[in-house]
PDB file of N, CA, C and O in Angstrom:
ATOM      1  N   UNK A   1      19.720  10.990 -15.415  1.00  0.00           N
ATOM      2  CA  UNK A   1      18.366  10.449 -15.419  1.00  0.00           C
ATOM      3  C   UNK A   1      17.406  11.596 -15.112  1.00  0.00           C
ATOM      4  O   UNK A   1      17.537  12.335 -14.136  1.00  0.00           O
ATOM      5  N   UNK A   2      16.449  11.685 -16.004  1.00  0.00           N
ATOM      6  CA  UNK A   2      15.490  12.772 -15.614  1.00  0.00           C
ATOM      7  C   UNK A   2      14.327  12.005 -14.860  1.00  0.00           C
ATOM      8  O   UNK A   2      13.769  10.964 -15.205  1.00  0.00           O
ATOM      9  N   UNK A   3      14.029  13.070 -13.339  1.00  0.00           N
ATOM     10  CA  UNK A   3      12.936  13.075 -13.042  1.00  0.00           C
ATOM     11  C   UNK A   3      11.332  13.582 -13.226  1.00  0.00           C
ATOM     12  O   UNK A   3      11.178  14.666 -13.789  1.00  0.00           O
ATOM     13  N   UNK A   4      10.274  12.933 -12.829  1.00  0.00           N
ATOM     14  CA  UNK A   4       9.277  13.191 -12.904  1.00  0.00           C
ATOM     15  C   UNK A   4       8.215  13.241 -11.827  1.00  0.00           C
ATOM     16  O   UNK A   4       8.280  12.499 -10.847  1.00  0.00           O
ATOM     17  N   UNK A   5       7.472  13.905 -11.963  1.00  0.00           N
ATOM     18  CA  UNK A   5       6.163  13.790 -10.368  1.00  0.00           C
ATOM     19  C   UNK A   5       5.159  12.959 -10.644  1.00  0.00           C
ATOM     20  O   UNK A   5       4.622  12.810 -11.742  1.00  0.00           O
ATOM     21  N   UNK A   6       4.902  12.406  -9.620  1.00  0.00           N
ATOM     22  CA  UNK A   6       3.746  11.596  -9.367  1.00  0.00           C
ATOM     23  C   UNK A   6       2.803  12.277  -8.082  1.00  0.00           C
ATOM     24  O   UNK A   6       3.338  12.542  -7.005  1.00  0.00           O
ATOM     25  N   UNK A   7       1.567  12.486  -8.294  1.00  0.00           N
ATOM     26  CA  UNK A   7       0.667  12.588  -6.948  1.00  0.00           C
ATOM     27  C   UNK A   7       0.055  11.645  -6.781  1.00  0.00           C
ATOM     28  O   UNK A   7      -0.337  11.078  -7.800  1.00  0.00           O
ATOM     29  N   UNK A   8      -0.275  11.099  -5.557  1.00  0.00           N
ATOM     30  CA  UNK A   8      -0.952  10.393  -4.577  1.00  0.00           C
ATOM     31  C   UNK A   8      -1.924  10.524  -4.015  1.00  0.00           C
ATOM     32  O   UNK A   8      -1.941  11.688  -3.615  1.00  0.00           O
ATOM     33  N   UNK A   9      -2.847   9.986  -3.703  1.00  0.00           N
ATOM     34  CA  UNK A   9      -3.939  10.284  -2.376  1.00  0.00           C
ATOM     35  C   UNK A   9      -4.153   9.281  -1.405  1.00  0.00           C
ATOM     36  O   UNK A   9      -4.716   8.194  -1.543  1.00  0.00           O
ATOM     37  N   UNK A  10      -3.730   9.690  -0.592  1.00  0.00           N
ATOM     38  CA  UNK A  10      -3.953   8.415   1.094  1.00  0.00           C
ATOM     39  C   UNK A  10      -4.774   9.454   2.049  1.00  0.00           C
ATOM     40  O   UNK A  10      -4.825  10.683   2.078  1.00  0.00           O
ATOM     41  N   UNK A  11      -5.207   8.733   2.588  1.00  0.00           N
ATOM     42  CA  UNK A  11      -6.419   9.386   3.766  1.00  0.00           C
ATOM     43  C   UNK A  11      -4.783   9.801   4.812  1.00  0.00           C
ATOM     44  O   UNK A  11      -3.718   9.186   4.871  1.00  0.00           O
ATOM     45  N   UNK A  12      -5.172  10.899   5.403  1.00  0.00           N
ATOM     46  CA  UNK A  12      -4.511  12.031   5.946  1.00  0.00           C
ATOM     47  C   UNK A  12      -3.727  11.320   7.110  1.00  0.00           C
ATOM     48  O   UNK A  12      -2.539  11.579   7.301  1.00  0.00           O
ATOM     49  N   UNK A  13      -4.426  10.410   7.889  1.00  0.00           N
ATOM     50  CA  UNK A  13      -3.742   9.739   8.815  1.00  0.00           C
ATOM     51  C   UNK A  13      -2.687   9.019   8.525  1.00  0.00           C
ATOM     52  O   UNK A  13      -1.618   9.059   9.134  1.00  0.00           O
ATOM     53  N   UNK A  14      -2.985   8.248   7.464  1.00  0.00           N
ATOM     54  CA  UNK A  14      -1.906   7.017   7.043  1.00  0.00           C
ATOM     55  C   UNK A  14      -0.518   7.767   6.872  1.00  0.00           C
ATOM     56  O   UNK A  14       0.509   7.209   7.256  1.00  0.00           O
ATOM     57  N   UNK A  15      -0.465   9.554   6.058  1.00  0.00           N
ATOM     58  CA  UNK A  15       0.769   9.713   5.639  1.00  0.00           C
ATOM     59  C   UNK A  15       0.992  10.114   6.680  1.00  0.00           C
ATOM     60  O   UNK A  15       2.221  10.051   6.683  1.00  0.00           O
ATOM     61  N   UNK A  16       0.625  10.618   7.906  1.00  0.00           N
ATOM     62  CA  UNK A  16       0.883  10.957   9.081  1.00  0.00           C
ATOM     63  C   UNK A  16       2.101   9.354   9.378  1.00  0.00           C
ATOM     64  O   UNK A  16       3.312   9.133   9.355  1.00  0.00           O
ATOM     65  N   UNK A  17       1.233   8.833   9.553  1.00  0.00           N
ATOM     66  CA  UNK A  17       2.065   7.557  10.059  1.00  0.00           C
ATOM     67  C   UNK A  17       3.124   7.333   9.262  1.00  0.00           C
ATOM     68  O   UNK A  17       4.245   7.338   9.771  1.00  0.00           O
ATOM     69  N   UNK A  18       2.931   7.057   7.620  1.00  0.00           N
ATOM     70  CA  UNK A  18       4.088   6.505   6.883  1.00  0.00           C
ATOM     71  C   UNK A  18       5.121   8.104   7.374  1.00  0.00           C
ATOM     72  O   UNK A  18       6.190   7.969   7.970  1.00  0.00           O
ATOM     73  N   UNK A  19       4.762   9.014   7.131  1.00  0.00           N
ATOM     74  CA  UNK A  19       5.931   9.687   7.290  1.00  0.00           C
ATOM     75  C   UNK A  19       6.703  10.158   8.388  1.00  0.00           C
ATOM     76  O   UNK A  19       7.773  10.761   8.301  1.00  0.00           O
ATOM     77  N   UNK A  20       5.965   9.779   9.645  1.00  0.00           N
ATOM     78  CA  UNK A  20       6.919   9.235  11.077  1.00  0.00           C
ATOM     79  C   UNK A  20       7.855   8.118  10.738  1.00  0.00           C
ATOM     80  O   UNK A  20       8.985   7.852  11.148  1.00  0.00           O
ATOM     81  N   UNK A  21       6.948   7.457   9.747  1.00  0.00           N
ATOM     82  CA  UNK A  21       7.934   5.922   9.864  1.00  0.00           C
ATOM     83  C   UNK A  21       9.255   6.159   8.947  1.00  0.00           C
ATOM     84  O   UNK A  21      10.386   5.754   9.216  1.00  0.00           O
ATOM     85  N   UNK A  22       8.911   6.808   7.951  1.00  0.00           N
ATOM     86  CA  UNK A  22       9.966   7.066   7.117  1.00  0.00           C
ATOM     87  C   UNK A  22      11.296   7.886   7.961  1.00  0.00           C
ATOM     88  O   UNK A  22      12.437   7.714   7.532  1.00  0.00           O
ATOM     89  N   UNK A  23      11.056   8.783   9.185  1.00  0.00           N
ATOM     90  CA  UNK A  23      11.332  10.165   9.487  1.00  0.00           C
ATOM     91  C   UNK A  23      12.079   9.222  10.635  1.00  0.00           C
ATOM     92  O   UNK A  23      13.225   9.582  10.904  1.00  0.00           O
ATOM     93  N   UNK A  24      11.675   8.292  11.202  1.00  0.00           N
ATOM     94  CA  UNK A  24      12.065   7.188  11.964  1.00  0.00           C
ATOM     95  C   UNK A  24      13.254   6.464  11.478  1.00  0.00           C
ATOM     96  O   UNK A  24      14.198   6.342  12.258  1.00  0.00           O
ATOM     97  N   UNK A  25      13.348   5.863  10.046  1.00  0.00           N
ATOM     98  CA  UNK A  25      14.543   5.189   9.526  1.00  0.00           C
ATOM     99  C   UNK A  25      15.333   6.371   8.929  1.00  0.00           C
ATOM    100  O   UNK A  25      16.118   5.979   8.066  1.00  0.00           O
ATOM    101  N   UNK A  26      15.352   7.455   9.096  1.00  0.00           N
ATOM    102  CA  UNK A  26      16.087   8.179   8.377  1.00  0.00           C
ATOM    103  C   UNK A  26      15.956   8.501   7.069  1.00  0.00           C
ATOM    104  O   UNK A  26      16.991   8.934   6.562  1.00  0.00           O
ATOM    105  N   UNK A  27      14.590   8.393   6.049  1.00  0.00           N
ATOM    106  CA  UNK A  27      14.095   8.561   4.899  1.00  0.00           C
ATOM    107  C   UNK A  27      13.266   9.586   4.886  1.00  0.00           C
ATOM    108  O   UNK A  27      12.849  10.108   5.920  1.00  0.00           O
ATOM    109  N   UNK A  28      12.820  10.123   3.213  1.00  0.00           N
ATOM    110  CA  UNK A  28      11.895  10.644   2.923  1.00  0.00           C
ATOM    111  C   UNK A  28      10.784   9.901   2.427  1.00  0.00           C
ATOM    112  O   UNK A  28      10.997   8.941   1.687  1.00  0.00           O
ATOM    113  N   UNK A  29       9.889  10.154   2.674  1.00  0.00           N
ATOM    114  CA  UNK A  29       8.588   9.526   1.820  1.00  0.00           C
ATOM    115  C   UNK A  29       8.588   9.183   0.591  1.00  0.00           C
ATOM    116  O   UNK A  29       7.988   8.196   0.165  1.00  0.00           O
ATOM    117  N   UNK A  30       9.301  10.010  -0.136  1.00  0.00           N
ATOM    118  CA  UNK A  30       9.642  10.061  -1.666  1.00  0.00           C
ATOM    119  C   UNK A  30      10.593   9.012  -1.660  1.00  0.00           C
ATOM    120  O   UNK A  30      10.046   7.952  -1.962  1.00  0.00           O
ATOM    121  N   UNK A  31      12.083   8.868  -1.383  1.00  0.00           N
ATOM    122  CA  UNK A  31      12.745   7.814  -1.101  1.00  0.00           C
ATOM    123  C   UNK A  31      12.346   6.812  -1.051  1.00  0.00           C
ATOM    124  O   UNK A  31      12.608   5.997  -1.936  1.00  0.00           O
ATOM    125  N   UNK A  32      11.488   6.480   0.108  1.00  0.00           N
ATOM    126  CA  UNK A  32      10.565   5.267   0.339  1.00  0.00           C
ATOM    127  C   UNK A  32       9.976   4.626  -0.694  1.00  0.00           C
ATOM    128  O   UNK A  32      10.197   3.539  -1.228  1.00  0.00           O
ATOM    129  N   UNK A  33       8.933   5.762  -0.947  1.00  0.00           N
ATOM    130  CA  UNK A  33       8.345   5.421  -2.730  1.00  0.00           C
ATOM    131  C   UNK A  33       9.280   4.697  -3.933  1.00  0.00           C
ATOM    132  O   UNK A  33       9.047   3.663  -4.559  1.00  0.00           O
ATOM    133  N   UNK A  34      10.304   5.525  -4.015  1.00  0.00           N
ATOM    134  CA  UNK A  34      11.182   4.647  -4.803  1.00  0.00           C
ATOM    135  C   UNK A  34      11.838   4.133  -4.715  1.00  0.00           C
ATOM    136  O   UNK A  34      12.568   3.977  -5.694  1.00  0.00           O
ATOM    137  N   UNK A  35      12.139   3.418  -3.441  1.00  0.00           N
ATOM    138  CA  UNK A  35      12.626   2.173  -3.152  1.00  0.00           C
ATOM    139  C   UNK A  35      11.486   1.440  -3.169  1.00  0.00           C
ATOM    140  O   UNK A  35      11.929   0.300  -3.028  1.00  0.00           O
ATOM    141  N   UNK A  36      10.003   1.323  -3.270  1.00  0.00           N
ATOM    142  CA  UNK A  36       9.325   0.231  -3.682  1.00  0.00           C
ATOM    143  C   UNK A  36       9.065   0.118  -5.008  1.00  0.00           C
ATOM    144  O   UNK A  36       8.687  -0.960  -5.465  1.00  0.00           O
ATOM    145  N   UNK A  37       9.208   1.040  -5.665  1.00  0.00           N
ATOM    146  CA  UNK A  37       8.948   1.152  -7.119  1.00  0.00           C
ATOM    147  C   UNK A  37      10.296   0.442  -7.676  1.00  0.00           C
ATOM    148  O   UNK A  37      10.217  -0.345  -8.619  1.00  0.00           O
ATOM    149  N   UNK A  38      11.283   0.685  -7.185  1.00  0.00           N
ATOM    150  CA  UNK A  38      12.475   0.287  -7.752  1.00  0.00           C
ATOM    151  C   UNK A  38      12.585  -1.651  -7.369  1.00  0.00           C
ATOM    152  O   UNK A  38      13.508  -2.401  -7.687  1.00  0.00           O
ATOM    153  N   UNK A  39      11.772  -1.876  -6.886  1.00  0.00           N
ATOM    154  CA  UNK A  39      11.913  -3.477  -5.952  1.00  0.00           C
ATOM    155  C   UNK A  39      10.920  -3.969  -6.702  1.00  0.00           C
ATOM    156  O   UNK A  39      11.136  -5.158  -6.938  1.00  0.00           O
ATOM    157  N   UNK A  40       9.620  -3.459  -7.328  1.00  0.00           N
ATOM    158  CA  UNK A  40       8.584  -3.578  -7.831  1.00  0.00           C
ATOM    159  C   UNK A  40       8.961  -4.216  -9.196  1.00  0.00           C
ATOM    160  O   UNK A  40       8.597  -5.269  -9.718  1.00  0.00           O
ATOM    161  N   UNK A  41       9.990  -3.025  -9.693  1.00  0.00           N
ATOM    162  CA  UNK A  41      10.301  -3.365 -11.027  1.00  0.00           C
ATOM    163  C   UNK A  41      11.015  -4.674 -11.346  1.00  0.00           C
ATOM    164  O   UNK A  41      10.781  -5.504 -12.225  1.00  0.00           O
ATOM    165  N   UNK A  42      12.201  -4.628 -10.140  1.00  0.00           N
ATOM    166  CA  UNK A  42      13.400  -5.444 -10.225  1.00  0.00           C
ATOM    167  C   UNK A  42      12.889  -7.095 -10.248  1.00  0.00           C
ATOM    168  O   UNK A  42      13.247  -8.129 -10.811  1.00  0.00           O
ATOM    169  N   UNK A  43      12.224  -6.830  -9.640  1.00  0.00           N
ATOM    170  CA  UNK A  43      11.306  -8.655  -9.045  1.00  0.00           C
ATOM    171  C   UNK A  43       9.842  -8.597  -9.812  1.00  0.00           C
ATOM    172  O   UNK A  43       9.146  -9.548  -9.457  1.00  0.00           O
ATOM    173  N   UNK A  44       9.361  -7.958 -10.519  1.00  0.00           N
ATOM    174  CA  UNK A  44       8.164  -8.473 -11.115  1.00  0.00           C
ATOM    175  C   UNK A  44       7.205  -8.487 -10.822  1.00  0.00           C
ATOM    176  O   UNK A  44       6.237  -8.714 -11.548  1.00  0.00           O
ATOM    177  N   UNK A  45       7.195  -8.157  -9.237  1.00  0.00           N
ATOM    178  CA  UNK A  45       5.465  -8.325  -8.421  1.00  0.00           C
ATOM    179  C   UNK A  45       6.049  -7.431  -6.943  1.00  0.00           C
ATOM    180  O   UNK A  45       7.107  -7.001  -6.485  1.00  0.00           O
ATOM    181  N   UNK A  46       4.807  -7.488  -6.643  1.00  0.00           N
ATOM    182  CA  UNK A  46       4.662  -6.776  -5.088  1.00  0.00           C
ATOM    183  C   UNK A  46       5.877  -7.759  -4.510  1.00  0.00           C
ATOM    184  O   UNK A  46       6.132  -8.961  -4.576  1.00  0.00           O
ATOM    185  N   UNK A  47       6.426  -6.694  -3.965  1.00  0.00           N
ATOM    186  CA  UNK A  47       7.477  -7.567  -2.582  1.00  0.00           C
ATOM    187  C   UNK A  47       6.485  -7.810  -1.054  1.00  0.00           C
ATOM    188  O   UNK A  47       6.832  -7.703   0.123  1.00  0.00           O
ATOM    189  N   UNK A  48       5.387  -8.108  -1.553  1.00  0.00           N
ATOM    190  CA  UNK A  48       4.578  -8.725  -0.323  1.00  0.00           C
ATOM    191  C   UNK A  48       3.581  -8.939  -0.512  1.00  0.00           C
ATOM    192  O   UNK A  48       2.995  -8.185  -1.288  1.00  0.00           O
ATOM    193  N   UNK A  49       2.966  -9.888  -0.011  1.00  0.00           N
ATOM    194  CA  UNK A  49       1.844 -10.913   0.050  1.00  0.00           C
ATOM    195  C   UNK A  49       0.644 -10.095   0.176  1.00  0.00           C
ATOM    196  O   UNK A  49       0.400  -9.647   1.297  1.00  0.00           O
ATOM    197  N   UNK A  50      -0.287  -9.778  -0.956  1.00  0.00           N
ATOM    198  CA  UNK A  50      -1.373  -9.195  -0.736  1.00  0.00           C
ATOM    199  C   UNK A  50      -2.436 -10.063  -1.076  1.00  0.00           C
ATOM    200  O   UNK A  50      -2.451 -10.827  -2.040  1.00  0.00           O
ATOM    201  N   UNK A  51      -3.650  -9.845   0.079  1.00  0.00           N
ATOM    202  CA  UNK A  51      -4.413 -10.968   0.428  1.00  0.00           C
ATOM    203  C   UNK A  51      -5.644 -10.029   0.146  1.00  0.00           C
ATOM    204  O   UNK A  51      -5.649  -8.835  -0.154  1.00  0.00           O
ATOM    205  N   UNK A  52      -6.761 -10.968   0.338  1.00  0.00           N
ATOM    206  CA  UNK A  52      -8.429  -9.661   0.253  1.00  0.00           C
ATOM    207  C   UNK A  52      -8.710 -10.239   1.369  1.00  0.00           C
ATOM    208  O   UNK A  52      -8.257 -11.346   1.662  1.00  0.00           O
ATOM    209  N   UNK A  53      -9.856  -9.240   2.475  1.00  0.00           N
ATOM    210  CA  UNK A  53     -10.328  -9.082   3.534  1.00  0.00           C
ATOM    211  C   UNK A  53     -11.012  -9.918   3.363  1.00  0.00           C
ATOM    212  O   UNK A  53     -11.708  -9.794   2.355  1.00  0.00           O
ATOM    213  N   UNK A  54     -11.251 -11.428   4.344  1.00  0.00           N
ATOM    214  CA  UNK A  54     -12.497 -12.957   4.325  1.00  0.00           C
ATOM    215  C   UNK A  54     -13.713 -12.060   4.591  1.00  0.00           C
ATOM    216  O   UNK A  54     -14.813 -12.593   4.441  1.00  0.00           O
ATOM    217  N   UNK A  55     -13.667 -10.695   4.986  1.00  0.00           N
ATOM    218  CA  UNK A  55     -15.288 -10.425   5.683  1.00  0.00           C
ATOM    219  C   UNK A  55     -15.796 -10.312   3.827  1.00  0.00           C
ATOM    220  O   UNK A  55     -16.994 -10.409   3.564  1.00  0.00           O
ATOM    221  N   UNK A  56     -14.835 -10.121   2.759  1.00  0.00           N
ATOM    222  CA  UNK A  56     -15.856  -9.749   1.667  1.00  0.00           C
ATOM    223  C   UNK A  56     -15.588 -11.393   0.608  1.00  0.00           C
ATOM    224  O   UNK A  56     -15.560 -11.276  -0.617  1.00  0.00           O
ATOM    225  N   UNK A  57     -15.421 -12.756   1.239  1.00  0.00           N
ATOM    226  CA  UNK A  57     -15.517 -13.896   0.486  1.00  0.00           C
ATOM    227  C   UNK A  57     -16.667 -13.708   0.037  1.00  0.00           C
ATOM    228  O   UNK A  57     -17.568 -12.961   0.419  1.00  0.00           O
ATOM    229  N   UNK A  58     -16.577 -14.656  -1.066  1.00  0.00           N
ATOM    230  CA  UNK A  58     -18.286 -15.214  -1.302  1.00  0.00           C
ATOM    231  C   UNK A  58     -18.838 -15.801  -0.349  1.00  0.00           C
ATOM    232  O   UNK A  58     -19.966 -15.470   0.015  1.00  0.00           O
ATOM    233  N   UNK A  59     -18.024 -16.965   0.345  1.00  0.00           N
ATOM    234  CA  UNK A  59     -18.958 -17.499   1.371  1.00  0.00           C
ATOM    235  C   UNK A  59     -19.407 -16.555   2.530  1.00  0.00           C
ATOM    236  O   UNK A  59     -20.293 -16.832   3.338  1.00  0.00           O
ATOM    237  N   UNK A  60     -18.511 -15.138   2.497  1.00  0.00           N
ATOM    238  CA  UNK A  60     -19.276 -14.962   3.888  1.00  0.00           C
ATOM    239  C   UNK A  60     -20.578 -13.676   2.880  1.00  0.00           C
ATOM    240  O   UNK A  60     -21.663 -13.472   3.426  1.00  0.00           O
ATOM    241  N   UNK A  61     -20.348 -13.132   1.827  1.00  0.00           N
ATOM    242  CA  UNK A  61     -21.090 -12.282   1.527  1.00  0.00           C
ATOM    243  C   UNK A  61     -22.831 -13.053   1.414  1.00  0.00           C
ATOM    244  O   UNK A  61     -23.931 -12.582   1.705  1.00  0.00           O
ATOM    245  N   UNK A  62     -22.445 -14.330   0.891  1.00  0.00           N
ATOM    246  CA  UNK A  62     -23.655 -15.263   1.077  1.00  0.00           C
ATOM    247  C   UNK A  62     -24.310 -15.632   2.446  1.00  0.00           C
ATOM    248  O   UNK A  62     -25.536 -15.666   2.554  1.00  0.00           O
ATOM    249  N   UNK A  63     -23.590 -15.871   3.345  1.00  0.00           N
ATOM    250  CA  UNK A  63     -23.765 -15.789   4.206  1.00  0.00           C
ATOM    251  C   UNK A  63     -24.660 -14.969   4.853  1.00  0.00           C
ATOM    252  O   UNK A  63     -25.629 -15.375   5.495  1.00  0.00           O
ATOM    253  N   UNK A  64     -24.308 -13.682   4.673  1.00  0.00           N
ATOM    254  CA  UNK A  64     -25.076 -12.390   5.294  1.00  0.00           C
ATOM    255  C   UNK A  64     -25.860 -11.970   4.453  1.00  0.00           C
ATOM    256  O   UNK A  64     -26.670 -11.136   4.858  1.00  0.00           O
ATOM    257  N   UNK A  65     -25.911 -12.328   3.166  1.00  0.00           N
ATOM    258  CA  UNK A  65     -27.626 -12.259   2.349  1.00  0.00           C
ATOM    259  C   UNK A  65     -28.439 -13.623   2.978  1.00  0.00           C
ATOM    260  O   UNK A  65     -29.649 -13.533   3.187  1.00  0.00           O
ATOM    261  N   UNK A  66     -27.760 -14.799   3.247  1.00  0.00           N
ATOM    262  CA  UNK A  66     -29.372 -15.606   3.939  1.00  0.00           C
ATOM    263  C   UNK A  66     -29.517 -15.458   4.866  1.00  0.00           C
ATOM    264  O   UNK A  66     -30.191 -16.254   5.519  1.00  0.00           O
ATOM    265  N   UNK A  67     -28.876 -14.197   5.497  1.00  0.00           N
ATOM    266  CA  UNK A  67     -29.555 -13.760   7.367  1.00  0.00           C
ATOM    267  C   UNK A  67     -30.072 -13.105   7.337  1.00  0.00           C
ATOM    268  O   UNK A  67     -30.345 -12.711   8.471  1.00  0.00           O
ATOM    269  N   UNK A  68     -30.728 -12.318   6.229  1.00  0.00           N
ATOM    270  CA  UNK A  68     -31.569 -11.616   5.815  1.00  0.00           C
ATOM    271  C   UNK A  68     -32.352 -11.747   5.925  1.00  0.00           C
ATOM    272  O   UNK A  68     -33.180 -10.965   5.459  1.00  0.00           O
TER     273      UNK A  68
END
């Protein structure tokens, strides 16, 4: 199987963290990566529940335009 590169950009802290966490289970970052890419594929969708932040609903964005 031939490989290929991918670059990324995460704000500096986060890979700080993911890559303690990785460095923590005994992984590489890269590893990591493709074990979600590989789970991604296998199942069809995110292997987790992604939601949007209520501070940006309509009801609350309306909200804070009639407190205006």
């Amino acid at each position: 199987m031939s490989q290929t590169n991918i670059n990324i950009r995460m704000d500096e802290e986060l890979k700080k963290q993911f890559d303690k966490f990785c460095s923590d289970v005994g992984i590489t970052m890269t590893s990591a990566i493709c074990i979600f890419a590989k789970k991604v594929v296998k199942e069809q969708k995110i292997p987790f529940e992604i939601t949007a932040d209520p501070f940006y609903s309509t009801a609350n964005i309306k909200g804070l335009e009639e407190s205006n």
